[in-house]
N, C-alpha and C positions, 0 to 999 in steps of 0.2 A: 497360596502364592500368587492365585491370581488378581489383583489390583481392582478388577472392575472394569467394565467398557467405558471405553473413552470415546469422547465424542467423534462421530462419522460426519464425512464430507463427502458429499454429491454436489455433483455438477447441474446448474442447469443447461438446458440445451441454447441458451443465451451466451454459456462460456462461464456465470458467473458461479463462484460457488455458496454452496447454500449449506450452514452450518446445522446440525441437530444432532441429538444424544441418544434420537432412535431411526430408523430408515424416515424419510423423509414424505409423506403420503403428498405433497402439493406436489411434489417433484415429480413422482412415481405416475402419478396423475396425469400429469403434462404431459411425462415421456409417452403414456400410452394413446393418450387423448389424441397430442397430435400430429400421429403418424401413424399407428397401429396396433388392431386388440393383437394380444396372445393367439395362438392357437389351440395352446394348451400349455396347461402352468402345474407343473408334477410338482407336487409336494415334495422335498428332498427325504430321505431314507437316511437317517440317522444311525449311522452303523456304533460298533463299540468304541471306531475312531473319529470321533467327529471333527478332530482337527485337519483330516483334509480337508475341508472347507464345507461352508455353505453355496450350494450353488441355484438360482433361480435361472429356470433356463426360459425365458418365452420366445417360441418361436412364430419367427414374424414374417409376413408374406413378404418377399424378398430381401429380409436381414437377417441374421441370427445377434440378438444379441445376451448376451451374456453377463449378467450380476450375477459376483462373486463376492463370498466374504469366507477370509480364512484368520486363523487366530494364529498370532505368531508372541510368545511370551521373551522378550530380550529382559535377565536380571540385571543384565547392563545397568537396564532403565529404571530399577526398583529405586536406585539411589536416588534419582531424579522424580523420581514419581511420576513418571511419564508412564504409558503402554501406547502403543502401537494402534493404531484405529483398527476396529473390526472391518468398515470398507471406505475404501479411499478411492474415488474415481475423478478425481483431479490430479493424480498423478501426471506427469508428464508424456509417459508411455500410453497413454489412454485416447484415444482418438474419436471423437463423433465428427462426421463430415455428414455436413446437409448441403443439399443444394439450395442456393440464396435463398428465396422465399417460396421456393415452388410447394418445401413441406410435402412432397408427396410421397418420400419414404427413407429412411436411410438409406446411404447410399456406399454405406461401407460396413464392416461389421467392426459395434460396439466390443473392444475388449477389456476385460481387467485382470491385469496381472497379480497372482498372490502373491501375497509374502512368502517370502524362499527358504525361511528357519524353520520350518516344520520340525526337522528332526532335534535342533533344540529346545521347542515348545515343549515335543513327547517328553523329554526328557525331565524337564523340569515342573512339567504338570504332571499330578496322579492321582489316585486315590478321590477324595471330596471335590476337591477343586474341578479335577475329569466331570466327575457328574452334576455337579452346578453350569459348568461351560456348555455339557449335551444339553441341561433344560434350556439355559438362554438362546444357543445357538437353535433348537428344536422352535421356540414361542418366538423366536425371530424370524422364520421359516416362516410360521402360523400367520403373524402378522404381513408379511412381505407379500403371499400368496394371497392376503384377504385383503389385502389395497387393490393388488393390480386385478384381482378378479370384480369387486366394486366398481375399479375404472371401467372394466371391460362392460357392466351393466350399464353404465351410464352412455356406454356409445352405442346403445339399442338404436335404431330406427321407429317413428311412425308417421302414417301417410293420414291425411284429412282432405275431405272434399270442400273444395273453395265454390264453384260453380258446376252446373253440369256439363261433363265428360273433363273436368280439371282437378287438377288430385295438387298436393307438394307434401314432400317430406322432409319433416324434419329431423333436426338428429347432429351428431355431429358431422364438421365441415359444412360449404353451404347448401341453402337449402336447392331443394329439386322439383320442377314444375315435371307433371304428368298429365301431358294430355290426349284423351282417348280420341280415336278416331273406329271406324266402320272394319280401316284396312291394317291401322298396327297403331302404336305406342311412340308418341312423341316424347323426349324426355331433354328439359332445358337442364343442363350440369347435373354431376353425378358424383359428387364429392367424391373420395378417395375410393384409392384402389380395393384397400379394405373393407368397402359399403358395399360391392359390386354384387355380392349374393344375397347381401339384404336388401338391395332396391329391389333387385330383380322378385325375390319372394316378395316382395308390399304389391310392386308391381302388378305379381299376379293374381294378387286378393280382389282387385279393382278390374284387369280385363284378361281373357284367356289369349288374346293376342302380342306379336312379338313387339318386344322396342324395334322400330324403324331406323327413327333416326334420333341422333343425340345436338343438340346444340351446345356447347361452350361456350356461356358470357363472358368470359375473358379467360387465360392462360393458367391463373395460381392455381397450384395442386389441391386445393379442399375441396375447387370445381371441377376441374378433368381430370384427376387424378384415375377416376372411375371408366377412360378414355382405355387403359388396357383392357378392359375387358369389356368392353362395347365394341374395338377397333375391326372384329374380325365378323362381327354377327351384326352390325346395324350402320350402315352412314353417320359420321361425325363434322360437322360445320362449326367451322368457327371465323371470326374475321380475321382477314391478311398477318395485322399487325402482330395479334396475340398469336398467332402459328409462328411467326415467327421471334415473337419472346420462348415460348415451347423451344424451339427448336435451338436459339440462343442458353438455353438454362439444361440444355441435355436432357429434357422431358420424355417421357416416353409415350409412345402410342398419339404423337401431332397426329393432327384430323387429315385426310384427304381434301378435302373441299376445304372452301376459303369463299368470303364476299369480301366486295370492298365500303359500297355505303349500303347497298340494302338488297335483298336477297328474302323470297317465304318457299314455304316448305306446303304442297299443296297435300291432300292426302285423305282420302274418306271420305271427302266433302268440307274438311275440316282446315284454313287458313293458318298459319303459324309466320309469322315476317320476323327478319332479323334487322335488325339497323343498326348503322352505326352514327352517333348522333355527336363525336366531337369525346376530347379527352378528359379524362374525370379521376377516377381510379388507377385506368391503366391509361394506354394508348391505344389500347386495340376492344375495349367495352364494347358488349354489342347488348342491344335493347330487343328488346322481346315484347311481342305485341300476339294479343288474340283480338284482334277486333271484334268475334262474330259475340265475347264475351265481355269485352270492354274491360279488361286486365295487362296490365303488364308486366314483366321480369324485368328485372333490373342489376344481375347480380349485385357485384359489390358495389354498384353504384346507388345503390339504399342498400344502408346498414342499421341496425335495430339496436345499435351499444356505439358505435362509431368511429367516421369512414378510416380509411386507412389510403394517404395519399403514397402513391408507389412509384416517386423519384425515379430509380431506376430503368423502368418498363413508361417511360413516356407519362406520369400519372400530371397534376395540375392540377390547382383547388382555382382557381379562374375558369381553366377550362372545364371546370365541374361544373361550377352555376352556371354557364353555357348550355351544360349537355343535359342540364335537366329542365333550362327553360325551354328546348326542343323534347325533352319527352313531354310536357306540361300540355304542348301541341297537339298529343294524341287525346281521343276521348277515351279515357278510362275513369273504372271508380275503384279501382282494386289492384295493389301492387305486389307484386312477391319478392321483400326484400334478398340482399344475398344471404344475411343473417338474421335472426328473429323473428318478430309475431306480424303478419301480414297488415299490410298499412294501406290506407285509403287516399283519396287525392289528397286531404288536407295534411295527411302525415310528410308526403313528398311535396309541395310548399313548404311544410317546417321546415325538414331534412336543408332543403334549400337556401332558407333563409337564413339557418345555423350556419350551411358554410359561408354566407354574407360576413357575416356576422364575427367570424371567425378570422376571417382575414381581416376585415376592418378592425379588430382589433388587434393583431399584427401586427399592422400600416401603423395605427398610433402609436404603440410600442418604439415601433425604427423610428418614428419621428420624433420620438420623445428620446431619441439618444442610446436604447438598450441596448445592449449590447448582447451580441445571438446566443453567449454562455446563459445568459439568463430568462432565456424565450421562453422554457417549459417552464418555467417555475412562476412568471410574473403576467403568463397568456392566460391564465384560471382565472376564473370568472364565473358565480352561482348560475349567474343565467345562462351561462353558455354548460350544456349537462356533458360536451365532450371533451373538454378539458376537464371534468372532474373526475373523471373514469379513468385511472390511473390505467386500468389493467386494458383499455382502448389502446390500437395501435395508432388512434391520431397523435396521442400521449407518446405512446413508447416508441414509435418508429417515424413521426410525418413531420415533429415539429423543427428539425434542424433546415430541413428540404424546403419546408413553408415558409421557413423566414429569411431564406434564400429567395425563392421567388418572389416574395411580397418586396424586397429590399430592389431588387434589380427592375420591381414594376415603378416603385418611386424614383429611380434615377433617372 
């Protein structure tokens, strides 16, 4: 009697929904990737009645969220050939609330309402059909648990040494400068709240001393999301602006300290300077310098897939080329982007000359009469490699805002 599964809808956490005929692994992926691993992911316990539902519970450092799938058989539907999705989280009733782009955790709990016919499924499933619905609903379980627990391996942490007493790690969210001193642990961003026990273990493979102080290159949550749990055991810096995008976006754990154009952190014998060198990113980007090693951070002002101009929070692809012909100013030979494999002076010249490049091709666009519906699709270009990366948030999030600003820089 039973028909077969029909196809399931998930939501991305975009709003958009994303169709498939089995749980969604790209989807499952993201959800875990980014914001937060499981703590633990119980294999459900398939009793005699399996139509109470399938339940995946991961419980997440400050969320519960809950995927649910229950089978509801309507012979209603036989006529029509329809059945009922196995799980639907595009419902109406189904809520994800994020805070704009901070990403630094849900900030509500994920629910999914079952289907409410239970007692007419029982009724009308038994026998063979009962025990073909336990294997599916059981190898959907199998499958469901072995995606998010794969995600969860992918969000491991590792730390590498760039120069002596300078570490970063990589991993998900951005990356994290670690620099050893005599007297404690300097640590430039600390990606999510969820990293905070794996920095601190990488941490201590490198020195038996505490994190000190934490630096925040700019506000979004993939940087200081890792801000709760440094707030109570180490001083946190960040510049003015971004403390107060934090404090604007209901972030948790804003820094005590604040600079406004430059500000170092002395300690062991060991220099750390923060700057802020003009708008890029955000409004409130601060620059990272070790002089004694001739390296700098740059959160997301160098990206290694590419940048992401952030409208909202003050960001500006003009005042980027600005803010990186004043890092240009320092003597480094070694950059720790906010994303990716560690870049040399010549890579931040690229970086820079791309968003030249980017914008002047723009400019030609609105001079050429285009109009902004067709900005993304007609700004790609082989040479330019960040317009070709769909899955770049220059692509998915900067190009409306950029051709705003390039349009109001020609008038």
């Amino acid at each position: 009697m039973w028909a077969g599964f029909t196809e399931s809808r998930l939501v991305g956490l975009t709003g958009a929904p994303l169709n498939n005929t089995v749980m969604s692994q790209r989807v499952l992926k993201h959800l875990v990737a980014r914001h937060t691993s499981p703590a633990k992911l119980p294999l459900p316990a398939l009793s005699a009645d399996p139509l109470e539902s399938l339940r995946i519970i991961a419980l997440f450092r400050g969320a519960l969220v809950v995927i649910g799938a229950s089978i509801c058989y309507n012979p209603e539907l036989k006529a029509t050939g329809r059945n009922p999705s196995i799980l639907d989280l595009t419902r109406p009733d189904i809520t994800f609330k994020e805070h704009a782009y901070n990403e630094t955790r849900f900030s509500s709990v994920a629910r999914c309402v079952l289907f409410n016919d239970i007692a007419l499924a029982r009724k009308n499933l038994a026998g063979e059909a009962m025990i073909n619905l336990a294997k599916k609903l059981f190898l959907g379980s199998i499958l469901i648990a072995t995606i998010l627990t794969g995600a969860h391996a992918q969000d491991s942490l590792s730390i590498e040494q760039l120069k002596d007493g300078l570490y970063a790690i990589f991993g998900s969210g951005g990356n994290v400068g670690v620099r050893l001193t005599s007297e404690g642990v300097i640590l430039i961003d600390d990606k999510y709240p969820r990293n905070f026990d794996e920095i601190q273990r990488l941490v201590g493979q490198v020195s038996d001393l505490p994190v000190k102080y934490v630096i925040n290159t700019h506000h979004h949550g993939d940087h200081s999301g890792g801000n709760v749990g440094y707030i109570d055991i180490a001083e946190i810096l960040i510049h003015k602006n971004a403390r107060d995008n934090m404090i604007r976006g209901n972030q948790d754990a804003a820094p005590r300290l604040v600079f406004t154009d430059e500000t170092a952190i002395y300690l062991g014998g060991v220099e750390v300077r923060a700057i802020y060198m003009g708008r890029g990113h955000t409004n409130g980007d601060a620059v990272i310098y070790f002089p004694d090693l001739k390296t700098v951070q740059g959160g997301d002002l160098l990206h290694g897939i590419s940048p992401f101009i952030d409208y909202g929070n003050g960001g500006s692809s003009r005042g980027w080329v600005a803010t990186i012909n004043n890092m240009l100013e320092l003597d480094f030979d070694t950059a720790i982007p906010g994303h990716g494999g560690i870049m040399d002076r010549d890579d931040v010249v690229g970086f820079r000359n791309q968003m030249e490049a980017v914008r002047a091709r723009m400019a030609d666009l609105i001079r050429s009469g285009m109009p902004k519906n067709e900005a993304s699709v007609r700004i790609k270009l082989e040479s330019l490699s960040w317009t070709m990366r769909e899955e770049g948030l220059l692509m998915q999030r900067s190009i409306p805002g950029l051709y705003d600003e390039v349009a109001a820089e020609l008038q």
